[in-house]
N, C-alpha and C positions, 0 to 999 in steps of 0.2 A: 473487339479489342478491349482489354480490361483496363480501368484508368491505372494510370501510374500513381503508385503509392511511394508518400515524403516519408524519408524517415526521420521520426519523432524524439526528442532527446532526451527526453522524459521517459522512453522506452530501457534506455541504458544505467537510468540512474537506482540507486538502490532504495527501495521502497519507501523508509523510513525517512527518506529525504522531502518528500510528496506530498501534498492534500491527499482527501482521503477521494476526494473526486478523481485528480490525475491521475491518481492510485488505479482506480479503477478502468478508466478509460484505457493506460498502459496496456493494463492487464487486455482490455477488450483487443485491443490490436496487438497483441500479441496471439491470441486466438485468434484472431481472424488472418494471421500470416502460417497457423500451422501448430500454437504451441499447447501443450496440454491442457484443457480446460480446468480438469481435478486438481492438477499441479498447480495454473493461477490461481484457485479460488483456495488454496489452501494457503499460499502463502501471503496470501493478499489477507486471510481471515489469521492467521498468526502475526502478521506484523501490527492491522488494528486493536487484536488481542492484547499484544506487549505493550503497547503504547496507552490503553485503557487502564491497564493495570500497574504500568509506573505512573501512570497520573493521580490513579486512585492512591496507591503508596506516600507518592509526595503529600498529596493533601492527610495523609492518616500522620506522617512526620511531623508536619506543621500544628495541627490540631496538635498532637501531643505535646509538642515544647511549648503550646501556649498554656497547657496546666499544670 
């Protein structure tokens, strides 16, 4: 008998709302219930992406208005 699996709520929210850990685990249990591997690791590695690069931006904004 296969254990009963809880469902996660952290499974339904959108990425960017997330650690990048919950992020990830989501991601695992959603693959492990059936869902595209390529497809997690793609949109898991786009929304780090986006998040890497408005942070890097904010700080290039800031840097600039202090000279």
């Amino acid at each position: 008998m296969e254990p009963r699996r809880t469902h996660d709520p952290e499974d339904d929210m959108p990425l960017a709302e997330l650690d990048a850990r919950a992020r990830a685990e989501a991601a695992l249990r959603r693959i492990e219930r059936g869902a595209d591997p390529t497809r997690e690791a793609f949109d898991l590695a786009n929304t780090m992406n986006d998040e890497a690069v408005g942070r890097l931006a904010k700080r290039l904004r800031e840097l600039f208005r202090r000279s």
